[in-house]
C-alpha positions as CSV (number, residue, x, y, z in Angstrom):
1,X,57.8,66.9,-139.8
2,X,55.8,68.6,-142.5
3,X,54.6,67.1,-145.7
4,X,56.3,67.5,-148.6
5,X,56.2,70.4,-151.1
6,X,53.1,70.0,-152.9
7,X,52.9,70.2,-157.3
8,X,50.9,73.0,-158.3
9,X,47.2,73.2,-157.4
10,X,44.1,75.4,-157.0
11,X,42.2,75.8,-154.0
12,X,38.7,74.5,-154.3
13,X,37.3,73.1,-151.3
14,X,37.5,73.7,-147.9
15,X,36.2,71.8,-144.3
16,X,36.5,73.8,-141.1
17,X,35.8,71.5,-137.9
18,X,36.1,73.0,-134.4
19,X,34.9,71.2,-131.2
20,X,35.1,72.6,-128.0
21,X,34.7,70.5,-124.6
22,X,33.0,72.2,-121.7
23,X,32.8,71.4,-117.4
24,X,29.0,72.6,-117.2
25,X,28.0,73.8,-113.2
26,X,25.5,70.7,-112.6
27,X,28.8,68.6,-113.3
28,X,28.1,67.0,-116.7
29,X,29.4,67.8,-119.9
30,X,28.5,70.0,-123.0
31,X,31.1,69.1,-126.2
32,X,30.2,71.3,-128.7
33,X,31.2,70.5,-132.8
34,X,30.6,73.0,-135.6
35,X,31.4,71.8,-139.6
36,X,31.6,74.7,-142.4
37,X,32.5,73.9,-146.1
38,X,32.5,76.7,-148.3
39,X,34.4,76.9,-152.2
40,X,36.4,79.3,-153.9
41,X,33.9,79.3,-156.8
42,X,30.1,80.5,-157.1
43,X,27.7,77.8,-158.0
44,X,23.9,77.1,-158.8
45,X,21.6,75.8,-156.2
46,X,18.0,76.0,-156.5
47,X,17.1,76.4,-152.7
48,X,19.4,79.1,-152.1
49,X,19.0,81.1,-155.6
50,X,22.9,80.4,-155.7
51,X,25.6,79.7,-153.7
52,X,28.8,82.5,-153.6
53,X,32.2,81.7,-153.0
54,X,33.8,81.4,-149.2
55,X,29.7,81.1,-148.6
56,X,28.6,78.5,-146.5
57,X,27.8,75.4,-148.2
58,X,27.2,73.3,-145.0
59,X,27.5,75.4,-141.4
60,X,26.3,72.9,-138.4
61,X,26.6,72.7,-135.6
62,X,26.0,69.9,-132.7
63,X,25.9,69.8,-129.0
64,X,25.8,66.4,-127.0
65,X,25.7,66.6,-122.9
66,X,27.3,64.2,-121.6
67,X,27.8,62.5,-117.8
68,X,31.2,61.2,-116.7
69,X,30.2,57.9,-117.8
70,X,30.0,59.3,-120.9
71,X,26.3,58.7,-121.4
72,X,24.2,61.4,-123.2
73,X,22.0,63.4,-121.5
74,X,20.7,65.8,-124.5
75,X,22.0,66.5,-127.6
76,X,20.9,69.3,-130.2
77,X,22.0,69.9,-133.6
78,X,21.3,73.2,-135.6
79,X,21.8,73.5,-139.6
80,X,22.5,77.3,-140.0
81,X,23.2,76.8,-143.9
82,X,22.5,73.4,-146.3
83,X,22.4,73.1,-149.4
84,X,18.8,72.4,-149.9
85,X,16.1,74.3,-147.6
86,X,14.9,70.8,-145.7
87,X,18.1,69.9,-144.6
88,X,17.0,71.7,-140.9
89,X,14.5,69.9,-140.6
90,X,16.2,66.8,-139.5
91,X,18.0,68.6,-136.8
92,X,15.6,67.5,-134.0
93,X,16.1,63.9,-134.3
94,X,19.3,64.0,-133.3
95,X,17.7,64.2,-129.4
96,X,16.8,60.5,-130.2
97,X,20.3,60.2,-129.0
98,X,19.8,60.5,-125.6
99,X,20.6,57.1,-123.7
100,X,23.3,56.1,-126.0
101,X,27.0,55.9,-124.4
102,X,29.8,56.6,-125.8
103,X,31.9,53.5,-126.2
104,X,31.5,50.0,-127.5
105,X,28.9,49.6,-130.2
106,X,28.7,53.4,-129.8
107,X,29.0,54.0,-133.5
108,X,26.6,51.3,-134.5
109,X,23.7,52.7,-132.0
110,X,24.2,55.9,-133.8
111,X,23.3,54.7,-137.0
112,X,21.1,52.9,-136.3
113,X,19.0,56.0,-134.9
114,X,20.9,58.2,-137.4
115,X,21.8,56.5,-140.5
116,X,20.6,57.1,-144.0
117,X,17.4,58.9,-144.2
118,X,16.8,59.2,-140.4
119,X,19.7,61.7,-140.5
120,X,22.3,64.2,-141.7
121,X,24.7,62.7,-143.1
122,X,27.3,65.9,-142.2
123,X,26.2,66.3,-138.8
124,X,26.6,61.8,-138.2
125,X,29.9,62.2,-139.6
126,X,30.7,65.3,-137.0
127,X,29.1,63.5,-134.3
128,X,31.0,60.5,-134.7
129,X,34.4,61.3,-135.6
130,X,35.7,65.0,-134.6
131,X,32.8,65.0,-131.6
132,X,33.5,61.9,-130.0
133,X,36.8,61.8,-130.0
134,X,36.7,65.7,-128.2
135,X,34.5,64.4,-125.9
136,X,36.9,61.4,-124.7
137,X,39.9,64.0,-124.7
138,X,37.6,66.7,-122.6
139,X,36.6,64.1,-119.9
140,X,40.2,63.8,-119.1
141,X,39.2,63.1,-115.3
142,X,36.4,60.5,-115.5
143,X,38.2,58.8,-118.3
144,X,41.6,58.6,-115.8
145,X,39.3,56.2,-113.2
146,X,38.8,54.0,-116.1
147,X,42.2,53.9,-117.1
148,X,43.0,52.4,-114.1
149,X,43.2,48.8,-113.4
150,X,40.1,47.7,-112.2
151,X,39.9,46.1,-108.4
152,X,39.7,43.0,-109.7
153,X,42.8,43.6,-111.4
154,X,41.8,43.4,-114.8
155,X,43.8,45.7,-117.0
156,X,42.1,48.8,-117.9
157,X,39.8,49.0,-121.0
158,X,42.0,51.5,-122.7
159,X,44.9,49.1,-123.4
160,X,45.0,47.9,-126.9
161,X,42.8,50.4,-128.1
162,X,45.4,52.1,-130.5
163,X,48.7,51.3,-131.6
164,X,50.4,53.7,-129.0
165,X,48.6,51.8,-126.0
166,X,49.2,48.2,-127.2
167,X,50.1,46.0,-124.5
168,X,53.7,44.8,-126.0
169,X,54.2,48.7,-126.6
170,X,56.5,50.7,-124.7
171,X,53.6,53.0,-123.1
172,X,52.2,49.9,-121.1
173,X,55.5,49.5,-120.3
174,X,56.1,52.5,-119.0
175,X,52.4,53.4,-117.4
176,X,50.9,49.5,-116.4
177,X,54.0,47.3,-116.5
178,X,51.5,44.9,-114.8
179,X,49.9,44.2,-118.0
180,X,52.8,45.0,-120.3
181,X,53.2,42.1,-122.8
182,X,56.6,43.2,-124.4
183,X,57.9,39.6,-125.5
């Protein structure tokens, strides 16, 4: 269903995100994100002597490799425009991330490595939202193994994890009726 007619507006701002998830030859994983705002307006900016409309405002760009555990091998980041001339400078702390694993206390590792000034807060925010969440969609077949109940029949760690895979939902149900708690 589509949202509802909007009132009138004027387009100022806008946020493209694209990740792409990728099956490298040595068997791990590269998920690649890329962020780009840009207005519909020119503005000052003292690094840049200006910055035009539909011109980048913020075009990044980050790259974690990842095994099927989901741990991270490498990850780059590259700041192709900011708005101030240091903001590229950061970009090679984002290798600190290497050793982290994506899942719990994931997000907490990351800032702590990452947060405030340690990091970017545009390429954090693509790392931790749009990034992650293409990673865990892209490793489709390491991720089905842990869906499964383990063999000592615990349920699998994805249940409860969202509303649609709540145990008294109808997607346990249906998938691991074993563990279904429909009351």
């Amino acid at each position: 269903m589509p949202l509802s007619r909007p009132a009138r507006r004027d387009h100022i701002h806008s946020r493209e995100v694209r990740c792409r998830g990728y099956r490298r030859e040595d068997g791990l994983w590269d998920i690649e994100g890329e962020l780009i705002d840009t207005k519909t307006y020119s503005f000052a900016n003292l690094d840049r002597d200006g910055i035009n409309a539909g011109e980048p405002i913020h075009h990044m760009r980050i790259r974690l490799t990842l095994d099927d555990e989901l741990a991270v091998q490498a990850c780059e980041a590259a700041t192709d425009a900011g708005p101030f001339d240091l903001c590229p400078a950061i970009t090679p702390s984002f290798a600190a991330l290497a050793g982290l694993r994506i899942g719990p206390g994931w997000r907490k590792a990351v800032m702590q490595k990452m947060g405030g000034v340690a990091g970017c807060t545009h390429l954090t925010e693509l790392l931790l939202g749009p990034l992650t969440t293409a990673a865990l969609q892209t490793i489709g077949p390491a991720r089905a193994r842990r869906q499964e109940a383990t063999a000592d029949g615990r349920p699998p760690p994805i249940l409860d994890t969202c509303h649609a895979l709540a145990r008294d939902g109808d997607v346990v149900r249906r998938h691991w009726p074993q563990f279904w708690d429909g009351r």
